[in-house]
DRENVOSE-796121 format. One record per residue (C-alpha): residue in one letter; x, y negated, z negated. Coordinates in pm, 1 decimal, m for minus. Each point is the difference from the previous one (the first is absolute). Layout:
<atoms>
ATOM rotor     east    north       up
ATOM     A        X        Y        Z
...
</atoms>
This chain:
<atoms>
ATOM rotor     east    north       up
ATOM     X  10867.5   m157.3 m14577.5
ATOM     X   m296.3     82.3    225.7
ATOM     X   m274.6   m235.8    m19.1
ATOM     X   m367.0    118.6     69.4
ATOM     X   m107.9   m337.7    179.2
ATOM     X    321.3     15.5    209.9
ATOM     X    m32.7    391.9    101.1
ATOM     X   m363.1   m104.6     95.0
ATOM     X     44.5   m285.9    190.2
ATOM     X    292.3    212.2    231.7
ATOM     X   m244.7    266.1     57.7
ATOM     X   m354.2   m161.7     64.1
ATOM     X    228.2   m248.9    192.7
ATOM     X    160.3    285.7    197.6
ATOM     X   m366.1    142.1     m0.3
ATOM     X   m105.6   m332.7    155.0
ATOM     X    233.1    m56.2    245.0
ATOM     X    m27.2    369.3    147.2
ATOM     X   m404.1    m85.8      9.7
ATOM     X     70.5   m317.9    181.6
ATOM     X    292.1    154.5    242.2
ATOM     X   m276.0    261.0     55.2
ATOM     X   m318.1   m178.3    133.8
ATOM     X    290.7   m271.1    170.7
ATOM     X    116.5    315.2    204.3
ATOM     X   m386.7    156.6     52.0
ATOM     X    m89.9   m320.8    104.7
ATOM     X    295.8     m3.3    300.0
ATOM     X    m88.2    315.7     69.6
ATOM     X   m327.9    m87.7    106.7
ATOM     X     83.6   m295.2    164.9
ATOM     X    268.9    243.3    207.2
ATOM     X   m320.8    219.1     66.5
ATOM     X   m218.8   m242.3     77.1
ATOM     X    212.4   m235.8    220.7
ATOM     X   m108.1    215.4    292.7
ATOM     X   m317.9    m28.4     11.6
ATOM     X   m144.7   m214.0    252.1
ATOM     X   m166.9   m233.5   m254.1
ATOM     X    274.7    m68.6   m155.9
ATOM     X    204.5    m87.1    311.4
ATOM     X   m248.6   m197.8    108.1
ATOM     X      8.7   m226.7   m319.9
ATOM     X    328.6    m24.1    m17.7
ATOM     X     85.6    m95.5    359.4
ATOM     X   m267.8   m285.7      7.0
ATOM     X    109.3   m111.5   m342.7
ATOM     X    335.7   m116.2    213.0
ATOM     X   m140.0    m89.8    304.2
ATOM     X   m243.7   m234.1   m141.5
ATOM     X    308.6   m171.0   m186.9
ATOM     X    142.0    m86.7    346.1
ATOM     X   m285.8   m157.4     86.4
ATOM     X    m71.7   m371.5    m32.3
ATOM     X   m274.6   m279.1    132.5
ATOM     X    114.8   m324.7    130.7
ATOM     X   m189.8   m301.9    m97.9
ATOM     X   m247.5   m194.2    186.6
ATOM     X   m324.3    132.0    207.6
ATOM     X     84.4    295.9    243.3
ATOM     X    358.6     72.8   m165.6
ATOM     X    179.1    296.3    140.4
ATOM     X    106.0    256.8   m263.4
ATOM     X    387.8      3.8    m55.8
ATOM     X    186.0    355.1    m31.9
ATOM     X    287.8    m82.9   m249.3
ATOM     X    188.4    380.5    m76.3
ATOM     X    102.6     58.1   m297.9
ATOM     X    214.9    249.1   m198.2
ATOM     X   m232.9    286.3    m81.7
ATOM     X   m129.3    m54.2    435.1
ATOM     X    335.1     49.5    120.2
ATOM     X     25.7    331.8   m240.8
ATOM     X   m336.9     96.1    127.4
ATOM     X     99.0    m58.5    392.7
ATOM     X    288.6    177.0    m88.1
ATOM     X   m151.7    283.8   m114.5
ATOM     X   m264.3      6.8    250.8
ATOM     X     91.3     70.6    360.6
ATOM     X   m302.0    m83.3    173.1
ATOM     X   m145.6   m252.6   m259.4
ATOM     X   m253.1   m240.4     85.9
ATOM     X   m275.0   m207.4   m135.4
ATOM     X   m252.3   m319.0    132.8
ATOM     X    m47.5   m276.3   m226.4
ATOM     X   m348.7   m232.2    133.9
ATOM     X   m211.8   m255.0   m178.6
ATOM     X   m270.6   m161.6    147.2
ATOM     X    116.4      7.4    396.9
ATOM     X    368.7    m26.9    m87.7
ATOM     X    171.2    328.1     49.7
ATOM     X    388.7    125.0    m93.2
ATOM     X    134.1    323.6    142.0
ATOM     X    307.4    178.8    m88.8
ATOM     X    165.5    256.6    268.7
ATOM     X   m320.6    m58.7    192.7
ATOM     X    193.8    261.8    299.0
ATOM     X    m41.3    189.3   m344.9
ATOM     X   m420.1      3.3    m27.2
ATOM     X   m155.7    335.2    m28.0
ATOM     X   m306.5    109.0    166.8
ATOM     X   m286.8   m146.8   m217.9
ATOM     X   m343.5     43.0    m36.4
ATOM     X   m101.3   m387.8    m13.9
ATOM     X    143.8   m285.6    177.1
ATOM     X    291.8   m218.3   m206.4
ATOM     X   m109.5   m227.7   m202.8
ATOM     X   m213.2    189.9   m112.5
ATOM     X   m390.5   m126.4    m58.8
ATOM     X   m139.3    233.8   m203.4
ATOM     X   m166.4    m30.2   m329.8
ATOM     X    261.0    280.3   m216.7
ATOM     X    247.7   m188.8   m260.0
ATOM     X    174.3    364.0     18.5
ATOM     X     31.5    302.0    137.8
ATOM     X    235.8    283.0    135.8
ATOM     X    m25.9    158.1    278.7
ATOM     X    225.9    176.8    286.3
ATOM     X     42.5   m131.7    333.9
ATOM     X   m139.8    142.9    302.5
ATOM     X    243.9    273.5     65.4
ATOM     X     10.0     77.8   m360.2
ATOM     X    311.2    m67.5    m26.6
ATOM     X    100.1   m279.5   m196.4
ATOM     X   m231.1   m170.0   m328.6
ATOM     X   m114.5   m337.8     37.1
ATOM     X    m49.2   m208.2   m279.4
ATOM     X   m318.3   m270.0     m5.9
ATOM     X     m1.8   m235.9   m269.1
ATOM     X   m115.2   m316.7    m85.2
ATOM     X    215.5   m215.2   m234.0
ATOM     X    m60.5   m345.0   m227.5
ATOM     X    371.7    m99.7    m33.7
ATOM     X    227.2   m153.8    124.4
ATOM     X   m302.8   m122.1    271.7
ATOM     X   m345.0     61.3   m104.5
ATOM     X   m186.4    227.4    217.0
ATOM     X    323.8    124.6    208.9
ATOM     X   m112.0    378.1    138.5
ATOM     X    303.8    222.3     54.5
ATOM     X      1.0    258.8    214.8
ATOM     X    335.8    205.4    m54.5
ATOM     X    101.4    344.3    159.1
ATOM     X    329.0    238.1     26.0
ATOM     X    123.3   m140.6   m376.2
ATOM     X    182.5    250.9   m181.4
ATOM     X    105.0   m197.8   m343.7
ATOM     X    228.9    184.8   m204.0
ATOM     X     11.8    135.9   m345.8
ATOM     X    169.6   m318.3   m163.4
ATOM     X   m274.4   m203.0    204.6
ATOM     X   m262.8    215.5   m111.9
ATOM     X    136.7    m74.2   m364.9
ATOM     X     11.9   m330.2      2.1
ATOM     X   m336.7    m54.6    163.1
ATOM     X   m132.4    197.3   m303.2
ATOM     X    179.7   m104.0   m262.0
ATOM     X    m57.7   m429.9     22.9
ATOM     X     87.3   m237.1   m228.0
ATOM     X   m309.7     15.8   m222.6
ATOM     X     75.1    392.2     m2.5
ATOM     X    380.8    m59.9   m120.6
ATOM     X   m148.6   m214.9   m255.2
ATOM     X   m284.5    222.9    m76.5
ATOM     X    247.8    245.2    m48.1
ATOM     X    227.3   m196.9   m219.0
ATOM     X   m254.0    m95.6   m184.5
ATOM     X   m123.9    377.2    m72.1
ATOM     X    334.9    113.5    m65.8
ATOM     X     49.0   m306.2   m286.3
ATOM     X   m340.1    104.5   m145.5
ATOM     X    136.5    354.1     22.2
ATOM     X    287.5    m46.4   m165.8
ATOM     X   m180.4   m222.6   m281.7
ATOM     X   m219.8    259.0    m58.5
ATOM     X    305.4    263.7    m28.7
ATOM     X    209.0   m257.8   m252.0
ATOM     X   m346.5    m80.9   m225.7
ATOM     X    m60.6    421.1      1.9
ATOM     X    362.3     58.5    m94.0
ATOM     X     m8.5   m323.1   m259.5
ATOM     X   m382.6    139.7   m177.5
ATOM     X    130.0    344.0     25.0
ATOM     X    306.0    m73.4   m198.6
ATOM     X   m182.1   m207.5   m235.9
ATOM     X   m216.2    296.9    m53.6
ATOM     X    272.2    254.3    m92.5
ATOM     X    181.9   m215.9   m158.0
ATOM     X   m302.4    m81.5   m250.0
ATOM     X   m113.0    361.2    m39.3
ATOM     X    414.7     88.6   m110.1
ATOM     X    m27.7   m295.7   m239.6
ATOM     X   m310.3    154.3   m140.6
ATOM     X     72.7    344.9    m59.3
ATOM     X    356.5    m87.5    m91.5
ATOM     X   m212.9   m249.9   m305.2
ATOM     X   m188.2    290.7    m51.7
ATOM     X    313.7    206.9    m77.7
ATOM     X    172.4   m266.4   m177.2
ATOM     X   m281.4     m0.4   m214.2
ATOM     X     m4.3    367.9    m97.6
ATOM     X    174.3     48.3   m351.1
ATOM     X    348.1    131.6     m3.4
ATOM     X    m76.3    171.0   m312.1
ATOM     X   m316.7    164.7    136.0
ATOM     X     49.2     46.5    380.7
ATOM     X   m326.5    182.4     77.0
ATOM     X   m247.0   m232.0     64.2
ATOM     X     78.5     21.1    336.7
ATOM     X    m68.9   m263.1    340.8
ATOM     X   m385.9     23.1    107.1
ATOM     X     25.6    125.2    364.8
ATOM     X   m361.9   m242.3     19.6
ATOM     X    175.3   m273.3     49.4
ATOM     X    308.1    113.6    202.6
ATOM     X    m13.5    m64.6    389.7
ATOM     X    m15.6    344.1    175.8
ATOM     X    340.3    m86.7    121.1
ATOM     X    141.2     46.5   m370.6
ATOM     X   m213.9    251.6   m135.4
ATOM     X    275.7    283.5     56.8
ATOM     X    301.6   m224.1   m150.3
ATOM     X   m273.5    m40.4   m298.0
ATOM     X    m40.2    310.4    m60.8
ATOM     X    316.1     97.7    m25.0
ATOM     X     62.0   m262.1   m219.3
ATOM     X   m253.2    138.4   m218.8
ATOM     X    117.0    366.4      6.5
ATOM     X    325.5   m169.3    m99.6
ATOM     X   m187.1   m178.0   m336.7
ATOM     X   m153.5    277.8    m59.2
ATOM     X    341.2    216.0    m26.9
ATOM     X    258.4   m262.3   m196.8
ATOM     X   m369.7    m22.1   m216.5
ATOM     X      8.7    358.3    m29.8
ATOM     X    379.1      2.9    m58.0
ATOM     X     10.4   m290.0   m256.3
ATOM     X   m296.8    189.4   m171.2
ATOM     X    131.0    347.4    m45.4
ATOM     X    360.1   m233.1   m112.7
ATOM     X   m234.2   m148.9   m275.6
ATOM     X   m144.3    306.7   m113.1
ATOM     X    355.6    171.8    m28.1
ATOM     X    102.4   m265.9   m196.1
ATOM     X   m262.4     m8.8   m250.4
ATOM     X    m13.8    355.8    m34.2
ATOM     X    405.3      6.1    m26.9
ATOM     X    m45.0   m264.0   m296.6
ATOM     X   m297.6    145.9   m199.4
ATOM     X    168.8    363.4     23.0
ATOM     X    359.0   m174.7   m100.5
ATOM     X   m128.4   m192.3   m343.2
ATOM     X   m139.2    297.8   m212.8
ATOM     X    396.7    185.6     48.2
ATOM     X    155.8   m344.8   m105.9
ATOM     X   m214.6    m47.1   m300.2
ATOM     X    120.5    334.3   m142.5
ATOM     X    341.2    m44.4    144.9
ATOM     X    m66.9   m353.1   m235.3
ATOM     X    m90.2    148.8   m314.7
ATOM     X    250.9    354.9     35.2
ATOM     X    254.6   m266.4     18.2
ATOM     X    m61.5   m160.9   m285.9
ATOM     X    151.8    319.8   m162.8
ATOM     X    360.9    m44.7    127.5
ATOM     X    255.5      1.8   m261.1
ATOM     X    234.0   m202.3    238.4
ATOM     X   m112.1   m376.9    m64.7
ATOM     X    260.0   m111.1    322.7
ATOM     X   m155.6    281.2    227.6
ATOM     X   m336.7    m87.2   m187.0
ATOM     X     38.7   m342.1    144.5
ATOM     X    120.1     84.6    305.4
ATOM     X   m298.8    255.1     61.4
ATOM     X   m273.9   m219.3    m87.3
ATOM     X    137.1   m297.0    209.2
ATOM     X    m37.1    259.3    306.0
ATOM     X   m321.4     74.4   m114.1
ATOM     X   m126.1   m352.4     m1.1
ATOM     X    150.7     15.1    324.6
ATOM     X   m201.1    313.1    173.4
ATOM     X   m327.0   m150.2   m223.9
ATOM     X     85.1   m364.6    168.7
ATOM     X     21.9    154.0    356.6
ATOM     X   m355.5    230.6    m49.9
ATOM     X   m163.5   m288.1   m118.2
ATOM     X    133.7   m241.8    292.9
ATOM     X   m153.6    301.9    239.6
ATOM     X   m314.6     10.1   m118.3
ATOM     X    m28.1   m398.9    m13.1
ATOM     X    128.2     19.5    366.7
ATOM     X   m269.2    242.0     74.8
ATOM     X   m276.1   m205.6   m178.6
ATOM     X     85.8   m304.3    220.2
ATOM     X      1.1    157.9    311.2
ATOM     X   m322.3    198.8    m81.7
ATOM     X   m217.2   m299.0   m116.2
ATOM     X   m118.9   m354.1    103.8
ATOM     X    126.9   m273.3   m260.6
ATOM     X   m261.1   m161.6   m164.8
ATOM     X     91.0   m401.2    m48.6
ATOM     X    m92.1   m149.0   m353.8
ATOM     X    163.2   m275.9   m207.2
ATOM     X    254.3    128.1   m201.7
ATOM     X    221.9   m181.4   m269.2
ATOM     X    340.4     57.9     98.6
ATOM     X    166.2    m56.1   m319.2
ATOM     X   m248.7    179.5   m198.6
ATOM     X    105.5    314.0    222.4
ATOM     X    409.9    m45.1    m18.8
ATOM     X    m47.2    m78.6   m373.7
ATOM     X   m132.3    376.4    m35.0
ATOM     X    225.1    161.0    243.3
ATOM     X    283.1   m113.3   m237.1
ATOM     X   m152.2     87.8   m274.9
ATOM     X    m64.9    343.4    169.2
ATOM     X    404.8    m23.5     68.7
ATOM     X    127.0   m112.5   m308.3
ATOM     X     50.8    357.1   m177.5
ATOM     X    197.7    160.9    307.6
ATOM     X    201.6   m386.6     17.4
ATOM     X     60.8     79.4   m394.4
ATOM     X    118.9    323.2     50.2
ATOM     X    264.4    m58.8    306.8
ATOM     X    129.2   m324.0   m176.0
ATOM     X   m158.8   m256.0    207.8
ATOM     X   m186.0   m333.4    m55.8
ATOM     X   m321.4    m52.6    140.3
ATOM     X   m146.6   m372.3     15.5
ATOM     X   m229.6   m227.0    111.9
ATOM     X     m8.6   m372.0    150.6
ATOM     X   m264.7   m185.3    185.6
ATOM     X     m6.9   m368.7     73.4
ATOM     X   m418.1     m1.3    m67.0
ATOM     X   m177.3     39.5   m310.5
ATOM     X   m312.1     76.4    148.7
ATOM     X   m139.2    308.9    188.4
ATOM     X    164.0     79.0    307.7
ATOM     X   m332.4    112.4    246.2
ATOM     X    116.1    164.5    317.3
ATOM     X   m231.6    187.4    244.5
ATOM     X     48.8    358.3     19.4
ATOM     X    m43.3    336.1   m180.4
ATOM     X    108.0     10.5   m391.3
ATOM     X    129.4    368.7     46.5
ATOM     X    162.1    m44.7    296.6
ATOM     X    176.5   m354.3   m118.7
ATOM     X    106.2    216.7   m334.8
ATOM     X    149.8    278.1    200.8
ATOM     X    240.4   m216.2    177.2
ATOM     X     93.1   m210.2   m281.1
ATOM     X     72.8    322.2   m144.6
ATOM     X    170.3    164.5    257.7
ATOM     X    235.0   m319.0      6.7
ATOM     X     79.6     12.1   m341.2
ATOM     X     25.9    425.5    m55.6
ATOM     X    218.8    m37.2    362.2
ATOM     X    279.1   m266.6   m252.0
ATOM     X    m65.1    214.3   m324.5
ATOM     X    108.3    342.9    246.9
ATOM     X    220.9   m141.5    253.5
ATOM     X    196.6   m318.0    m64.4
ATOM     X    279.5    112.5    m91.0
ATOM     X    197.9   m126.0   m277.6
ATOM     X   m308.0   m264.6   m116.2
ATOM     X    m33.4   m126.9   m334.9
ATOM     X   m280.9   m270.7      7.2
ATOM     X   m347.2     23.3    259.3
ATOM     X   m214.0   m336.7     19.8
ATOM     X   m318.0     m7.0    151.4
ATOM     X    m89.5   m381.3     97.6
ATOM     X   m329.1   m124.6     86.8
ATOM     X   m100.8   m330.5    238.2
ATOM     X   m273.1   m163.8    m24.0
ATOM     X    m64.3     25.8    435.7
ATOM     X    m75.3    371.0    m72.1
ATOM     X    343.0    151.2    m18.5
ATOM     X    200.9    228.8   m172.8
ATOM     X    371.3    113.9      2.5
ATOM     X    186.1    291.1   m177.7
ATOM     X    363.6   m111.0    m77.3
ATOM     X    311.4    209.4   m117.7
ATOM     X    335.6    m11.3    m72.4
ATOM     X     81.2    318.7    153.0
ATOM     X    209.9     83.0    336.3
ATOM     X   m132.8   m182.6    269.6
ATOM     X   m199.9    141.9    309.3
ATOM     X    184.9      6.1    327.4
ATOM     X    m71.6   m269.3    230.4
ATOM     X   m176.5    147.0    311.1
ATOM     X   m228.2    154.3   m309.9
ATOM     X    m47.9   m323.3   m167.6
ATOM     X    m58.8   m210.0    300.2
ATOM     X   m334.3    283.0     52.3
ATOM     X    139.9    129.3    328.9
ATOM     X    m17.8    391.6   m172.9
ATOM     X   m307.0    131.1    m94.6
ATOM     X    116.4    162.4   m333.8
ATOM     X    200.3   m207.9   m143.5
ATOM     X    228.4    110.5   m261.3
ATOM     X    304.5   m132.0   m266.5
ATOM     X    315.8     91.0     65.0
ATOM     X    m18.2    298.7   m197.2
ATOM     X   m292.6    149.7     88.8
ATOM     X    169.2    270.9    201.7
ATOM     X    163.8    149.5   m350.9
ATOM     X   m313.8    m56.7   m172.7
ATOM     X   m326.0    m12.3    129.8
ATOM     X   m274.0    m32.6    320.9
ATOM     X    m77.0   m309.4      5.2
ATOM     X   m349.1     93.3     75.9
ATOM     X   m190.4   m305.9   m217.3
ATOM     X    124.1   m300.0    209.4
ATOM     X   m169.8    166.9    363.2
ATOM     X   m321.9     18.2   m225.5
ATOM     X     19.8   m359.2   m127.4
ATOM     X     26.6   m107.8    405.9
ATOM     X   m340.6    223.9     47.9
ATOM     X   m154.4   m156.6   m275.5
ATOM     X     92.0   m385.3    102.7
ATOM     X    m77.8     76.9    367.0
ATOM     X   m368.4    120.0   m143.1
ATOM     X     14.9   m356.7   m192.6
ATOM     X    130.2   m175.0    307.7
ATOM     X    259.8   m119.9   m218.7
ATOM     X    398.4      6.8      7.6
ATOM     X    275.5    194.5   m137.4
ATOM     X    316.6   m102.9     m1.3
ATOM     X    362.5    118.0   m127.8
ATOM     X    276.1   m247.1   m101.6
ATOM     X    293.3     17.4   m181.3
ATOM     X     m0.6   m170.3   m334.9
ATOM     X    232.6   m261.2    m54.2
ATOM     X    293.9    129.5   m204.7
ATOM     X    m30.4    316.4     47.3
ATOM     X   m337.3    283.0     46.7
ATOM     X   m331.3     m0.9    232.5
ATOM     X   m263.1   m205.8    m27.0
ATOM     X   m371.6    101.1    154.4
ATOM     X   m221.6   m237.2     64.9
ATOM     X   m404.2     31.7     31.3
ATOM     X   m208.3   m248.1    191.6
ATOM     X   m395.6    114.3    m45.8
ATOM     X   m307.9   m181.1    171.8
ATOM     X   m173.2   m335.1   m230.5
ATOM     X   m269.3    m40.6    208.2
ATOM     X   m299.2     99.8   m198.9
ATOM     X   m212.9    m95.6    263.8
ATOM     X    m29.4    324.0    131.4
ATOM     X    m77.5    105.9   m314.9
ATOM     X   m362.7    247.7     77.9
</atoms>
């Protein structure tokens, strides 16, 4: 998995050390150039003489020549090197058979701390310069000195510019790790906001779509086709609603004539049989349009008595229960109001879904109880053929009874999980001991969010 901080911190590091490779190489380059001039030359060739050159101790000391690494490179490299060293009246001369014409006598007495200059013929540069260390006031005169590039290098770059330079490349790279850290923070933020923002957008009612006002520029085109994609499944899910309640209002005026014609049949067997299909078709037109409802509308949360409402759904029940041979009945543990949160026509239609989905579909049932708690719950138990177990332990959406597939849709128990999502509540499918399904109903008893 790609991270953003790690993808950023490769490239502005890459970035970095490209930059720093860069003005390392532009800066050798114009040391290369530069090493030829004469000022340079001159700078670095009495940077090592003067480190041969010592004082000894006492009045008139003589000046001691002590050669070092960097002379012996420089002598090397130089064919007809050679410099005078003099302090005061003491005088050192290297390759003296070596002196070129000059135009002042060695040591020299004048009053310049530095200057360059060719010899008399014109032919070689001569070097003048007065130095503090290692012997305070030593004047150098040094002519035919051809340092090399590495010399040139080293005379430039000191210690204090190695450490300079350290030092500039550990703020640089500081500077690249904080950039790379703050820039990472920052886009990490702004895809925790917008994805809030999209979290936040209802399910049910996709439209109101991510405001690009408070999206980095960065995101703004992911955003928006986030929002073109709301705005579709919205348009989708809409135009699904409105085919379902259109489907259901044109579907009940046929079945309540289909109702009554029946009522003529001769047949009481077919009778029966026709009028429990009926029921059927009228069950599954009314489960679309309370499917539609719930997806078209916000729930509004008021306290409701749940027993109150599962006394009337069985009473609603009770002829149909009559009629198939069925016993409908009632037990709660609480003699007192059962207040839940939630909407009183919602909370009826999936009580009644429940118990029209065991009247219709549990096969081979005799007896329905409806149980009440007194934490807000409800269950809806038969005696019928059990569910199957991947549908009972809520892993499918539409769960069914066994016989479903000879007899029915199974389209109530989908609309009870819409309705006790809207509640924030819990359905769940069990079988009951002995023998039958049991569904149970957990609603919200928090009336403090009662408006």
């Amino acid at each position: 998995m790609t991270s953003i901080n790690r993808t950023l911190m490769w490239w502005l590091s890459l970035a970095a050390g490209v930059i720093f490779v860069a003005m390392v190489v532009s800066i050798l380059g114009t040391i290369h150039v530069t090493s030829w001039d004469p000022a340079r030359i001159c700078r670095a060739a009495v940077s090592i003489v003067a480190k041969t050159m010592t004082q000894a101790s006492g009045p008139n000391a003589s000046l001691i020549f002590s050669e070092t690494d960097d002379f012996s490179a420089l002598n090397a490299s130089s064919p007809e090197l050679w410099f005078a060293a003099s302090k005061g009246a003491e005088v050192f001369e290297f390759n003296r058979d070596r002196r070129p014409q000059l135009p002042f006598e060695v040591p020299y007495q004048g009053s310049a701390t530095r200057a360059i200059f060719a010899n008399a013929n014109a032919e070689q540069t001569v070097c003048l310069d007065v130095v503090e260390t290692p012997a305070s006031g030593l004047v150098l005169t040094v002519a035919g000195a051809q340092p090399t590039f590495g010399m040139s290098l080293k005379h430039r770059f000191s210690t204090v510019m190695m450490v300079s330079l350290a030092i500039v490349g550990s703020a640089f790279a500081a500077i690249v790790a904080i950039g790379v850290f703050l820039a990472g923070r920052f886009v990490k933020r702004s895809i925790a906001r917008v994805t809030k923002m999209a979290i936040a957008i209802d399910p049910a009612a996709p439209q109101g779509s991510i405001p690009l006002a408070d999206v980095p520029l960065e995101l703004q085109s992911l955003v928006k086709s986030l929002n073109g994609a709301f705005d579709e499944i919205a348009t989708f899910l809409e135009r699904e609603r409105r085919f379902l309640g259109n489907a259901a209002h044109e579907l009940r005026t046929p079945l309540a004539i289909l109702r009554t014609k029946l009522e003529g049949v001769t047949d009481s067997k077919l009778r029966a049989t026709l009028v429990l299909d009926t029921r059927r078709l009228t069950s599954l037109v009314s489960a679309m349009l309370d499917l539609s409802r719930l997806k078209g509308a916000e729930l509004q949360r008021n306290p409701v008595d749940l027993a109150e409402v599962t006394r009337d759904v069985l009473a609603d029940y009770g002829p149909l229960a009559l009629d198939q041979g069925m016993d409908l009945s009632l037990i709660s543990d609480c003699d007192k109001p059962i207040i839940v949160l939630g909407s009183k026509e919602a909370i009826r239609s999936a009580i009644a879904n429940l118990v029209g989905n065991a009247l219709v579909h549990a096969y081979g049932a005799r007896t329905i109880v409806a149980r009440l708690y007194r934490d807000g719950a409800v269950s809806i138990c038969d005696d019928g053929r059990p569910v199957a177990q991947d549908q009972a332990s809520g892993r499918s959406m539409v769960v069914k009874s066994a016989a479903l597939e000879h007899s029915g849709t199974g389209l109530g128990l989908p609309i009870v999980r819409e309705i006790m999502a809207a509640h924030q509540g819990r359905l769940s499918m069990t079988t009951t001991p002995g023998g039958g399904t049991t569904a149970h109903l957990v609603f919200d008893t928090n009336l403090e969010e009662t408006p």
